[in-house]
Biotite code that builds the C-alpha atoms (Angstrom):
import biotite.structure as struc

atoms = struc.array([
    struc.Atom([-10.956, 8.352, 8.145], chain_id="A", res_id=1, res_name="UNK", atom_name="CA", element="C"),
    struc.Atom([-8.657, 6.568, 5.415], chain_id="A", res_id=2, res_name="UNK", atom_name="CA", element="C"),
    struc.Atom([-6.093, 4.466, 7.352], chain_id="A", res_id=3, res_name="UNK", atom_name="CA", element="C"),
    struc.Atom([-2.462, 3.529, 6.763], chain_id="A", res_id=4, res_name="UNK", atom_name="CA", element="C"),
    struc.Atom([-2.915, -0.300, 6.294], chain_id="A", res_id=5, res_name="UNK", atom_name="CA", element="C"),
    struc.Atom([-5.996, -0.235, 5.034], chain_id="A", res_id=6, res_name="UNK", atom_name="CA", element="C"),
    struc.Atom([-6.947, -2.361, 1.445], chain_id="A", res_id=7, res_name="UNK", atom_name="CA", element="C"),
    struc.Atom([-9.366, 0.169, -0.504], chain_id="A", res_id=8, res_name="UNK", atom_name="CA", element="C"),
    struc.Atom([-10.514, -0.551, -4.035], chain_id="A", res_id=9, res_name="UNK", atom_name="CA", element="C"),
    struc.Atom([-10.037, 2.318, -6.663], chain_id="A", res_id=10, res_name="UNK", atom_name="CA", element="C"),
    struc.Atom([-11.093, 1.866, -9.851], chain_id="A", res_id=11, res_name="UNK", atom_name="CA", element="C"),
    struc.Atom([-10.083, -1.202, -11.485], chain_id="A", res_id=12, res_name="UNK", atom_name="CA", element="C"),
    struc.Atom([-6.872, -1.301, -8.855], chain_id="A", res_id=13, res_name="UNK", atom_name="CA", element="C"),
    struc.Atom([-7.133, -2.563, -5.158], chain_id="A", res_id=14, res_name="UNK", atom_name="CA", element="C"),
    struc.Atom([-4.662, -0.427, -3.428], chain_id="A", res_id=15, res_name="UNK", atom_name="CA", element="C"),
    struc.Atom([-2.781, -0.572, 0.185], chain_id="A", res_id=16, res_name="UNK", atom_name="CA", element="C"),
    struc.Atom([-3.085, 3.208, 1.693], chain_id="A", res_id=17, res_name="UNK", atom_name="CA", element="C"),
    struc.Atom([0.458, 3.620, 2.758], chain_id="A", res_id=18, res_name="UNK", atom_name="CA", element="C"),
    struc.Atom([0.929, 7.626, 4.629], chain_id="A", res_id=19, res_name="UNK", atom_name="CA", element="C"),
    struc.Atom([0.390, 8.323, 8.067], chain_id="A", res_id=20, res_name="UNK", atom_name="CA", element="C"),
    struc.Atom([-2.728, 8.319, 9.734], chain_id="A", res_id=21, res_name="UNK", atom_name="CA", element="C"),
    struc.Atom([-1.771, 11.833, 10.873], chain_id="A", res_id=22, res_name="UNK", atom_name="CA", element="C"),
    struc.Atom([-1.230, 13.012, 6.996], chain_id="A", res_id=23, res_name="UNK", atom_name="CA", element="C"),
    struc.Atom([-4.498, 11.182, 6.250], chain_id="A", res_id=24, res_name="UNK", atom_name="CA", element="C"),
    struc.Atom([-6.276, 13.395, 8.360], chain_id="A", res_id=25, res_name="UNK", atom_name="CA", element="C"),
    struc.Atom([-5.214, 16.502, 6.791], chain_id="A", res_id=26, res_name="UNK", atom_name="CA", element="C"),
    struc.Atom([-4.170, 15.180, 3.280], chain_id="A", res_id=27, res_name="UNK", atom_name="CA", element="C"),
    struc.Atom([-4.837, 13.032, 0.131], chain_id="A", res_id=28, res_name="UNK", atom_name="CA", element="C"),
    struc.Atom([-3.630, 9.733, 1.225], chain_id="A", res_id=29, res_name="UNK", atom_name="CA", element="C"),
    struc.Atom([-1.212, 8.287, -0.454], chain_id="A", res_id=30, res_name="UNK", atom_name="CA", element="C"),
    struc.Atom([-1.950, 4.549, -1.723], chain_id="A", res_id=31, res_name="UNK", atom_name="CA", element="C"),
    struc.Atom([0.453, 2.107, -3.852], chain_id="A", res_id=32, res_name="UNK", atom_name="CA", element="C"),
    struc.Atom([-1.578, -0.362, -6.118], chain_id="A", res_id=33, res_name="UNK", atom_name="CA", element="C"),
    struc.Atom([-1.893, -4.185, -5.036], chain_id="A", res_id=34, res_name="UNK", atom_name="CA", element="C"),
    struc.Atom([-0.991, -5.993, -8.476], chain_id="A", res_id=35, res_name="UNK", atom_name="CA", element="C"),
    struc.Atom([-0.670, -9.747, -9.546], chain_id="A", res_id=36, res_name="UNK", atom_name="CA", element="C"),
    struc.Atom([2.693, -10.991, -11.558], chain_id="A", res_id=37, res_name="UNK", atom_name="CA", element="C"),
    struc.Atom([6.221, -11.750, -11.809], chain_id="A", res_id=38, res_name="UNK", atom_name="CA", element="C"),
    struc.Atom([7.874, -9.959, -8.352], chain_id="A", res_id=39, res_name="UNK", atom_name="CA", element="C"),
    struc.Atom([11.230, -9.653, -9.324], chain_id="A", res_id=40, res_name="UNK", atom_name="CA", element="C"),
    struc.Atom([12.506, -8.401, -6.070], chain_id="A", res_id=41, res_name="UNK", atom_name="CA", element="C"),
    struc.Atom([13.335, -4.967, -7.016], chain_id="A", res_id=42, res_name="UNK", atom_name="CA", element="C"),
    struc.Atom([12.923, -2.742, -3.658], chain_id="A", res_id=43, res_name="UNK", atom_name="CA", element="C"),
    struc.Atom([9.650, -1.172, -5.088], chain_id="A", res_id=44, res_name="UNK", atom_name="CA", element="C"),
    struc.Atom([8.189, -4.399, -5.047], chain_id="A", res_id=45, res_name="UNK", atom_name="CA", element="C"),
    struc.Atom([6.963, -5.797, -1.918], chain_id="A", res_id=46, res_name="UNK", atom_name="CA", element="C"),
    struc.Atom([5.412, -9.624, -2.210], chain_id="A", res_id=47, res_name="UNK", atom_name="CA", element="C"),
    struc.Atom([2.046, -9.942, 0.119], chain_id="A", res_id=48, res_name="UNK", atom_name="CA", element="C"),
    struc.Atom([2.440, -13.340, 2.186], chain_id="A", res_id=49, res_name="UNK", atom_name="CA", element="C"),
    struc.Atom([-0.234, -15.805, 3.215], chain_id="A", res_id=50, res_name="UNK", atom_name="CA", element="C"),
    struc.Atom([-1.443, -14.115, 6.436], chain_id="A", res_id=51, res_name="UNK", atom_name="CA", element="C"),
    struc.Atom([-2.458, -11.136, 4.448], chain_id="A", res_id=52, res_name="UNK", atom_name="CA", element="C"),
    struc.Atom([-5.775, -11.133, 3.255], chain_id="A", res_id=53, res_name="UNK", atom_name="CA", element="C"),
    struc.Atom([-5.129, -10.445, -0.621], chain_id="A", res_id=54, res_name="UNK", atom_name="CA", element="C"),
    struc.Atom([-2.052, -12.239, -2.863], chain_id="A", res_id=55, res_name="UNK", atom_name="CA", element="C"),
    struc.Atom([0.335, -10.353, -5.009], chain_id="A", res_id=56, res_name="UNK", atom_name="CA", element="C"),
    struc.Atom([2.905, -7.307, -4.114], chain_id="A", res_id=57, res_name="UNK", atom_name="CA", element="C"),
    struc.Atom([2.414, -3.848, -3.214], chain_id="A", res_id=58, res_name="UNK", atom_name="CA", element="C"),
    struc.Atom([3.862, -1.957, -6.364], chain_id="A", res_id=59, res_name="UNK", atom_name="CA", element="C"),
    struc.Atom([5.610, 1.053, -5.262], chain_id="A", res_id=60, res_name="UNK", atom_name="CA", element="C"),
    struc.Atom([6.757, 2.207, -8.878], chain_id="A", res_id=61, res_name="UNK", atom_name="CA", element="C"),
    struc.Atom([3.027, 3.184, -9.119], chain_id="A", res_id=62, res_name="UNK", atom_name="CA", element="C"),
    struc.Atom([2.854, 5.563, -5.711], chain_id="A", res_id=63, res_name="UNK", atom_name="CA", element="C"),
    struc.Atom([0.200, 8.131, -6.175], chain_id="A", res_id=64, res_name="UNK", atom_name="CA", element="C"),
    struc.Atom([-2.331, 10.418, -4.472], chain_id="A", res_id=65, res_name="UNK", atom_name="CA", element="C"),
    struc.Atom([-6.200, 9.715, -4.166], chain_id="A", res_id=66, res_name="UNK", atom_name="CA", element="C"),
    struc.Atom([-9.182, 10.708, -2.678], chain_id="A", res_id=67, res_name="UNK", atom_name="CA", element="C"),
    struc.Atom([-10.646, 7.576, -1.175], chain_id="A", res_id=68, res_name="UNK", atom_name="CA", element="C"),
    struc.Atom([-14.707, 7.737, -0.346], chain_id="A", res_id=69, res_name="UNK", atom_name="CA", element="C"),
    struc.Atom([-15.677, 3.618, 0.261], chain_id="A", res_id=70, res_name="UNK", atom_name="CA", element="C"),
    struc.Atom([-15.334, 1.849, 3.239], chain_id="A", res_id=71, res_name="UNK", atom_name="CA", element="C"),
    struc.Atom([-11.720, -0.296, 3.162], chain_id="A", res_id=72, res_name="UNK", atom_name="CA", element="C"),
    struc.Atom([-11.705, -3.796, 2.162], chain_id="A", res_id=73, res_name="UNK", atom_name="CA", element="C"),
    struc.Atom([-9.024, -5.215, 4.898], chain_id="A", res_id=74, res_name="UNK", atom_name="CA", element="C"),
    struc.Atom([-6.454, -4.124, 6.439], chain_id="A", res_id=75, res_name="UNK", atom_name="CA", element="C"),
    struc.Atom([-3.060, -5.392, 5.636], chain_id="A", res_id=76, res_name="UNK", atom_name="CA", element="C"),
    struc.Atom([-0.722, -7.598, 8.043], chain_id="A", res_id=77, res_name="UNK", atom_name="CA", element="C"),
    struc.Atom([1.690, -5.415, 10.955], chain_id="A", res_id=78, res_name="UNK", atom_name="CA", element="C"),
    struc.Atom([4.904, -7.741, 8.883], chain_id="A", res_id=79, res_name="UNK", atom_name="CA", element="C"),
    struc.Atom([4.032, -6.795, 5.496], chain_id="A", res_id=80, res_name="UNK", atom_name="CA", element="C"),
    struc.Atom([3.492, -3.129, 6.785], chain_id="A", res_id=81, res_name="UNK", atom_name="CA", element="C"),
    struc.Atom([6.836, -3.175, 8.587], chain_id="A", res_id=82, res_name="UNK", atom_name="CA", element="C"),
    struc.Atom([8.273, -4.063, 5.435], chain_id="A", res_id=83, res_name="UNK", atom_name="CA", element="C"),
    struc.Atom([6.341, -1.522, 3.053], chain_id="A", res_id=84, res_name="UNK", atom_name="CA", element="C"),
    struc.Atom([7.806, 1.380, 5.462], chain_id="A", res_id=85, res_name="UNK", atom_name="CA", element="C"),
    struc.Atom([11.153, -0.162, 5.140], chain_id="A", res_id=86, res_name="UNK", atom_name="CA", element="C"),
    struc.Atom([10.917, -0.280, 1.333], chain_id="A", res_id=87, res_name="UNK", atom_name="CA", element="C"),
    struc.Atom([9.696, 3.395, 0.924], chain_id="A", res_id=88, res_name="UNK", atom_name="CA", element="C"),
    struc.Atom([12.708, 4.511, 2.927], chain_id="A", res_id=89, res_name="UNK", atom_name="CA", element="C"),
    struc.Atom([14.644, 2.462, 0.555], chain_id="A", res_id=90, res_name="UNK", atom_name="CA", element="C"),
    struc.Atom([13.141, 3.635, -2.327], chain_id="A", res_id=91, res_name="UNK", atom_name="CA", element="C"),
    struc.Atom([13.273, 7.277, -1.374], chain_id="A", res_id=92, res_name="UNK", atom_name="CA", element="C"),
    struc.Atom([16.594, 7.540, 0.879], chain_id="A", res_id=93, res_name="UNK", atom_name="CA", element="C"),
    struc.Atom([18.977, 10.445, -0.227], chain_id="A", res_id=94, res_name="UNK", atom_name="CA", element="C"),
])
């Protein structure tokens, strides 16, 4: 089962799976691509720090549905998590 958390690598893209494990189960998961650049802070950008085991941000802009079939990669720090959820209800908020 695809995980929330968990690194996967889609194509040319690594991405962070970011629903529920709950919607996983039932669903396409969700997944925001794990790019390399120039994070200029916007709140669909969220920078990766040292703990976690790849560099870069978590690009939010790029948010799509996919049908992951490989094993994950890694699976991303609890902080950096904590702060992906925060950004999406940011990003989405009414």
């Amino acid at each position: 089962m695809v995980r929330q958390g968990d690194i996967h690598q889609h194509g040319r893209f690594r991405v962070l799976v970011v629903s529920a494990d709950a919607h996983n189960q039932v669903r396409t998961a969700w997944v925001a691509p794990i790019v390399h650049g120039s994070v200029d802070a916007p709140p669909y950008r969220i920078p990766l720090i040292d703990p976690d085991p790849l560099g870069g941000f978590v690009d939010l802009d790029r948010l799509s549905r996919v049908d992951l079939d490989s094993p994950p990669l890694a699976t991303m720090t609890g902080a950096t998590m904590a702060r992906v959820r925060d950004a999406i209800a940011t990003v989405f908020a009414d």
